[in-house]
C-alpha positions in Angstrom: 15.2 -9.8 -16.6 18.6 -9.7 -15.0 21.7 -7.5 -16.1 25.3 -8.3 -14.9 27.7 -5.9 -15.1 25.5 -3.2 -15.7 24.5 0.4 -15.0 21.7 3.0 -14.9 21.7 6.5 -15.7 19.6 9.0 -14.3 18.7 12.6 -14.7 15.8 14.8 -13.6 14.4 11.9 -11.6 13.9 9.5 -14.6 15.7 6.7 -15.6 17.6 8.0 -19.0 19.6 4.4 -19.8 20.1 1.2 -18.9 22.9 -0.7 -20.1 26.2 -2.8 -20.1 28.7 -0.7 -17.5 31.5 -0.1 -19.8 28.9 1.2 -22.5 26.8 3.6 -19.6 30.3 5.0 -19.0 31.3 5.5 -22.6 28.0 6.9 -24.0 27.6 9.6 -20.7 31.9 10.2 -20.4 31.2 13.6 -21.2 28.6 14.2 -18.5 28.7 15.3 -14.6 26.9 13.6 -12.0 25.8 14.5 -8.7 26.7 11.4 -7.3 28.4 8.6 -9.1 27.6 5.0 -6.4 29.9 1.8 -7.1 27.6 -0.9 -7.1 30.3 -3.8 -7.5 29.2 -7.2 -5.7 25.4 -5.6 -5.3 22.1 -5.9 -6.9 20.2 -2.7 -8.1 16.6 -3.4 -7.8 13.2 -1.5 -8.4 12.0 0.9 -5.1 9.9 -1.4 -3.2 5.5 -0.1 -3.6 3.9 -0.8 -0.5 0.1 -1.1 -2.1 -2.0 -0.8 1.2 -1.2 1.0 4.5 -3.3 2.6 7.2 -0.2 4.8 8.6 -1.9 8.1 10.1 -3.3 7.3 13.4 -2.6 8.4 17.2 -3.4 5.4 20.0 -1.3 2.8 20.2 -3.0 -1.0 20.7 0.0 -2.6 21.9 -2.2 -4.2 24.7 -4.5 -6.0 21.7 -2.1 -8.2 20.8 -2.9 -10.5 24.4 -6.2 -10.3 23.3 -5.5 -12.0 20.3 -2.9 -14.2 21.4 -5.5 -15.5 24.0 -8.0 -16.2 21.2 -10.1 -12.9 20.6 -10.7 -12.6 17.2 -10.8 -9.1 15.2 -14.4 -8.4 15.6 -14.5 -9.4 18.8 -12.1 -6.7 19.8 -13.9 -5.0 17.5 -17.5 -5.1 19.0 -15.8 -4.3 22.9 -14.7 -1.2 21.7 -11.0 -2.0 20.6 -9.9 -2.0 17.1 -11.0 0.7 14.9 -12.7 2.1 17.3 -10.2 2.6 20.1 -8.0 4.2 17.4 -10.6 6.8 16.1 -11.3 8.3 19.4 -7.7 9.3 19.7 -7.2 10.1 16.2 -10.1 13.0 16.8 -8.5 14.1 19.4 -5.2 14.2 18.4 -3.6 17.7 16.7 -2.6 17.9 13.1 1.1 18.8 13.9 0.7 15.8 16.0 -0.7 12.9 13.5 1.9 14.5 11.2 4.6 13.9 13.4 4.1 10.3 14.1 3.2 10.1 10.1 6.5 10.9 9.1 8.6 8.8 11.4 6.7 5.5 9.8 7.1 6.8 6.4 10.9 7.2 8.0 11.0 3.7 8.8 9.2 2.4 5.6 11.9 4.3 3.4 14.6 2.9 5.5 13.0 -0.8 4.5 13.3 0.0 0.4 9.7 1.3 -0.2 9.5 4.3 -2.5 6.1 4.5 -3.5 3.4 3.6 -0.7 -0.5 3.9 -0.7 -1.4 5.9 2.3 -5.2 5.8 3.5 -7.1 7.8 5.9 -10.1 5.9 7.9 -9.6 6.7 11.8 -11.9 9.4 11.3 -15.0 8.6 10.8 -16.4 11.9 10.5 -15.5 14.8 7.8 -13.6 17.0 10.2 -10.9 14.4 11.2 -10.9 12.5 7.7 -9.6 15.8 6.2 -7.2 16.2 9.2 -5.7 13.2 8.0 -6.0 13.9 4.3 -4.0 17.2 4.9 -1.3 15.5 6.8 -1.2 12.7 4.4 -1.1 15.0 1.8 1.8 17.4 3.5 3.8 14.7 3.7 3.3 14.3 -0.3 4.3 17.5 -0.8 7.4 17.5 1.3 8.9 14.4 1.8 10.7 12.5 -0.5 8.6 8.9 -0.4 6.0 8.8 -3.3 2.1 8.3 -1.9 -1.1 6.8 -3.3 -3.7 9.0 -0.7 -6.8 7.0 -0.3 -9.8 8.1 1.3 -11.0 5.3 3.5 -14.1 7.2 5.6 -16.3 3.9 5.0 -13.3 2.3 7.3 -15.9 1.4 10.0 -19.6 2.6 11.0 -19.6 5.9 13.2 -21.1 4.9 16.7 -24.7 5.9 16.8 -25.2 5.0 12.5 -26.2 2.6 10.5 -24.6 1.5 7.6 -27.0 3.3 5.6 -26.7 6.4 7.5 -22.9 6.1 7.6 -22.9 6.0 3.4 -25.2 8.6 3.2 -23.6 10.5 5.3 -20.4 10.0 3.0 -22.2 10.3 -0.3 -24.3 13.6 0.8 -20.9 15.6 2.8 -17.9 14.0 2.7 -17.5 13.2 -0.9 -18.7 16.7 -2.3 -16.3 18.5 0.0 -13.4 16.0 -1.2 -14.2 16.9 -4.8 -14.2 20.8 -3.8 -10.4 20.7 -1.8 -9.9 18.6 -5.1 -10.6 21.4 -7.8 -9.1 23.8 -5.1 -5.4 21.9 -5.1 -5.5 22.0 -1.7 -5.8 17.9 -1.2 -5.1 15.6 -3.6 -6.6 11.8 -3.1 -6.1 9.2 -5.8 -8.5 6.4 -4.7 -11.8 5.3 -2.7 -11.9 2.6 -0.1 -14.5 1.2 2.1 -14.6 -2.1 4.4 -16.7 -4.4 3.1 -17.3 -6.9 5.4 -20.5 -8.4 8.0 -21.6 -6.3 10.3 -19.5 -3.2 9.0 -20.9 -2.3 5.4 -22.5 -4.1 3.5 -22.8 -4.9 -0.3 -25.1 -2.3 -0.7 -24.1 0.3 1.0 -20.5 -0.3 -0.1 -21.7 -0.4 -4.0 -23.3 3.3 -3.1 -20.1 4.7 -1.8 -17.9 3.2 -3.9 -19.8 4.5 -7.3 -20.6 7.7 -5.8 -16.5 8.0 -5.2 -15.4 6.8 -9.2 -18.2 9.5 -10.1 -16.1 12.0 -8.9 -13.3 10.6 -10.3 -11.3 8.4 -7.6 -10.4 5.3 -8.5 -11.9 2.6 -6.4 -9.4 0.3 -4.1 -11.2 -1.7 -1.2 -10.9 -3.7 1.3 -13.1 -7.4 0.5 -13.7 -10.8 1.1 -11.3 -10.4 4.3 -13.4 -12.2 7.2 -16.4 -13.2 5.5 -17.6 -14.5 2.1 -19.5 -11.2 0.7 -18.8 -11.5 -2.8 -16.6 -8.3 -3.0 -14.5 -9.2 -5.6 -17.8 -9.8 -8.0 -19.0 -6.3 -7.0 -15.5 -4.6 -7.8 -15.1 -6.1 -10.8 -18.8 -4.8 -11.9 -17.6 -1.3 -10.5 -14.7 -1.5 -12.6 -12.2 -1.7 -9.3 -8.6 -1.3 -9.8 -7.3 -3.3 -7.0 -9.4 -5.4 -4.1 -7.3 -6.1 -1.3 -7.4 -9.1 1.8 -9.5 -11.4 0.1 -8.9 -14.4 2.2 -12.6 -15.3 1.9 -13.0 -14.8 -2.1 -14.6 -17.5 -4.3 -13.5 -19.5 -7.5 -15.9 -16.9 -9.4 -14.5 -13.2 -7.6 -10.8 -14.9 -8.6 -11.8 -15.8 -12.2 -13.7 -12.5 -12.3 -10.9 -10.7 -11.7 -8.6 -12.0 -13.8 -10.7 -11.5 -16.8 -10.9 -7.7 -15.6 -7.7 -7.4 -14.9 -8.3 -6.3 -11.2 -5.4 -6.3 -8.8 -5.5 -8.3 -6.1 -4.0 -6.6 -3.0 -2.4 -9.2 -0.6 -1.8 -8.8 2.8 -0.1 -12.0 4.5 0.9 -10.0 7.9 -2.8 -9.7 8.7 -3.4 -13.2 8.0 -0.1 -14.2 9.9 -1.5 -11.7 12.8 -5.3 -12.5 12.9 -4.6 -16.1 12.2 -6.7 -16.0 9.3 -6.5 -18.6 6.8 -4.2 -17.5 3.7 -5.3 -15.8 0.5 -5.0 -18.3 -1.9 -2.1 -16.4 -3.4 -1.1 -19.9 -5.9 -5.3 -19.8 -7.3 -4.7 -16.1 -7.8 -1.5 -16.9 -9.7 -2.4 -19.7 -11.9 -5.6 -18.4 -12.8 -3.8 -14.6 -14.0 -4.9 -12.4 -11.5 -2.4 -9.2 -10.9 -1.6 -10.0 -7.5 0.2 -7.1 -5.9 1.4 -7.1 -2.2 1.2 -4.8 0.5 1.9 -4.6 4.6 -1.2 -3.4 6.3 0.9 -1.2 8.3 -1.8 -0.2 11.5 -2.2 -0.5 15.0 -3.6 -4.1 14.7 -0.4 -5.1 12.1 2.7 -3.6 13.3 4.6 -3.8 10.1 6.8 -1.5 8.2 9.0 -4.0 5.9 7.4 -5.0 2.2 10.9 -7.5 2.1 9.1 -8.8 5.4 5.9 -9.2 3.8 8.0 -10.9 0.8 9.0 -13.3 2.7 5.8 -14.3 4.1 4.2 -14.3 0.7 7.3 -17.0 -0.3 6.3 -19.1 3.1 2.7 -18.9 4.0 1.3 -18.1 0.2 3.7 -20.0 -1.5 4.6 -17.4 -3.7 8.1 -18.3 -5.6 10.8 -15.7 -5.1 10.5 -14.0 -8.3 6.6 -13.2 -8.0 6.8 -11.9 -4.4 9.1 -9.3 -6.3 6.6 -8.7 -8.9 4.3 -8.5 -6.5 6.0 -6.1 -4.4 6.9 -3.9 -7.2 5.1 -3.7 -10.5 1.9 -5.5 -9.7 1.8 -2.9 -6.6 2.6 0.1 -8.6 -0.3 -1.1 -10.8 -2.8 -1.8 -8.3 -2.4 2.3 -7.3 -2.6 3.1 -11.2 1.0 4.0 -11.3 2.9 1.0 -13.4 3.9 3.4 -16.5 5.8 5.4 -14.1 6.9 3.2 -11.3 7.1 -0.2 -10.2 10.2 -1.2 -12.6 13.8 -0.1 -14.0 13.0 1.2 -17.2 14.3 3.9 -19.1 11.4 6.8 -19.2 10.3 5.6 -16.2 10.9 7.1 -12.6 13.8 7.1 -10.8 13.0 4.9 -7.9 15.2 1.9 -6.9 17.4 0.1 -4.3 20.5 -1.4 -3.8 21.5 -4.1 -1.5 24.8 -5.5 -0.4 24.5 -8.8 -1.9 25.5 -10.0 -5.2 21.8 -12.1 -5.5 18.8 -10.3 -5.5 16.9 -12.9 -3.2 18.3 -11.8 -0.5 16.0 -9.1 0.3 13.2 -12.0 0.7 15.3 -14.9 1.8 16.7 -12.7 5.0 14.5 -13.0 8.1 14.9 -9.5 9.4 17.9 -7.4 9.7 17.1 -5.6 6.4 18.6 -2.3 7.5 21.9 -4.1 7.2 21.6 -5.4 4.0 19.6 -2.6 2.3 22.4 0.2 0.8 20.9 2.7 -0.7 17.4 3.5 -1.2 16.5 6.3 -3.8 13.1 8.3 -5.1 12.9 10.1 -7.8 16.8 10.1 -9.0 18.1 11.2 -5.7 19.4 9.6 -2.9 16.7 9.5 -0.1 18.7 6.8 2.6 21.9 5.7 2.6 23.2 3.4 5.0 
């Protein structure tokens, strides 16, 4: 719904009213404020949610992109020992101090782009020494940066050199999970969700039921990657696991769509990896008719260099043919549901957090319409009642 000539109020970083301008200035003309911003001419909108990022990593894969450009697909950079891969080995080596660094300059850049709230997973591990390194940064950063985070352990991200899948899950049921549970009880990392990459040749439907059950068992809620490169009937096995979001899903069939709709299972889109890879396009418009929650996120990693959800917008407008308004949505309170968060995020409501935007444009489309540039257009960005960027 759209408000002209209005104003919101907040305090303690919820939103306490929404209302007509002259009225928000009447009913609060006893109070102080912090900051008082003149938003004449602009639109206030709801802090973007990035719902799927891979954003703690050292190794940069810059020189991938010829590959592809020349025709190498993922798995075949994949299967000569780029990808994943390439990126794990330096991730292990890599200091915490120095993962953390580099962590908080994206989130940096993110911010800068109007997310507020962004799902952060770990996965260039691989084993349970470095798959906590990048818990603890991911969770630092939760603790003292402004930016809101969804922490998602992805360990199942790819199978360790030397494993099978098998191995690689038991592996993950037997150590990693039990000692997640334990820094759990302990406070000392908190993780939200579970992921693991279901796909050919990485795990399969078996192994990836294993992990995924063994992780809502300890209470994580499960968020994975499916149906990306192959058919593998993810989106049936999530729904039977009782999966709050599934993301990529280029590959899903009528069934996994209809499936989820009736469960009420976010779909996660991500249309720079199809735009990178060259994938064909989810098939955002099915999703849509059909009444999946289709939420939208950036994919942000070394394969998909991407730090702007209005960029991702904007795909999802032109390649998915998402209309303007859902790409929003999409980008916003589908997102914030697809981490579990929608009854305190993902919209302006009063009782609801504090997160929003403004931009300097009196229409809201804008933020999708623009091709770039955003850090022009975008005003203010703010988390939690305060004001985290300002141009």
């Amino acid at each position: 719904m759209k408000r002209h000539t209005a104003s919101t109020f907040t305090r303690d970083g919820f939103i306490k009213a929404i209302g007509p301008a002259d009225a928000i200035q009447k009913q609060f003309s006893e109070e102080t404020f912090e900051e008082r911003i003149d938003c004449s001419g602009k639109c206030i909108l709801p802090g973007l949610v990035d719902a799927h990022t891979h954003p703690v990593w050292a190794g940069e894969r810059v020189h991938e992109f010829a590959m592809k450009l020349a025709g190498a697909t993922y798995m075949d950079i994949h299967q000569a020992g780029g990808g994943i891969n390439f990126t794990v080995e330096r991730t292990r080596q890599a200091s915490e101090e120095e993962l953390y660094s580099s962590f908080q300059q994206r989130l940096g850049c993110m911010m800068r782009a109007g997310t507020t709230l962004v799902e952060c997973k770990s996965g260039y591990g691989l084993n349970l020494e470095t798959e906590l390194k990048m818990l603890r940064v991911i969770e630092r950063a939760r603790q003292e940066l402004d930016i809101g985070i969804s922490a998602t352990y992805c360990g199942a991200h790819s199978v360790p050199k030397g494993k099978t899948a098998s191995e690689a899950a038991d592996d993950i049921i037997k150590n990693h999970l039990p000692r997640l549970k334990e820094l759990g009880r302990n406070g000392e990392i908190h993780v939200d969700n579970i992921d693991v990459f279901c796909e050919k040749d990485v795990f399969d439907l078996d192994s990836t039921r294993r992990i995924l059950q063994s992780g809502k068992d300890i209470g994580l809620q499960i968020n994975f990657h499916g149906d990306e490169l192959h058919p593998m009937k993810a989106a049936e096995l999530g729904v039977e696991l009782g999966a709050q979001a599934i993301s990529h899903l280029e590959e899903v069939s009528d069934e996994g769509i209809a499936a989820m709709a009736s469960a009420r299972c976010s779909a996660v889109l991500l249309p720079t990896t199809a735009y990178m890879l060259r994938l064909k396009q989810p098939r955002a418009r099915k999703m849509l008719d059909e009444g999946v929650i289709v939420a939208l996120g950036s994919d942000f990693n070394p394969n998909a260099y991407c730090f702007s959800m209005p960029m991702v917008m904007h795909l999802a407008c032109v390649n998915m043919r998402m209309s303007m308004p859902e790409a929003l949505a999409a980008a916003t309170i589908n997102a914030a549901y697809a981490l579990g968060k929608s009854h305190t995020q993902g919209s302006l409501e009063v009782g609801k957090q504090g997160d929003l935007i403004i931009i300097n444009s009196p229409r809201w489309e804008h933020l999708i319409y623009q091709f770039g540039g955003h850090h022009e257009l975008i005003d203010y960005v703010i988390a939690k009642g305060k004001v985290i960027y300002k141009k």
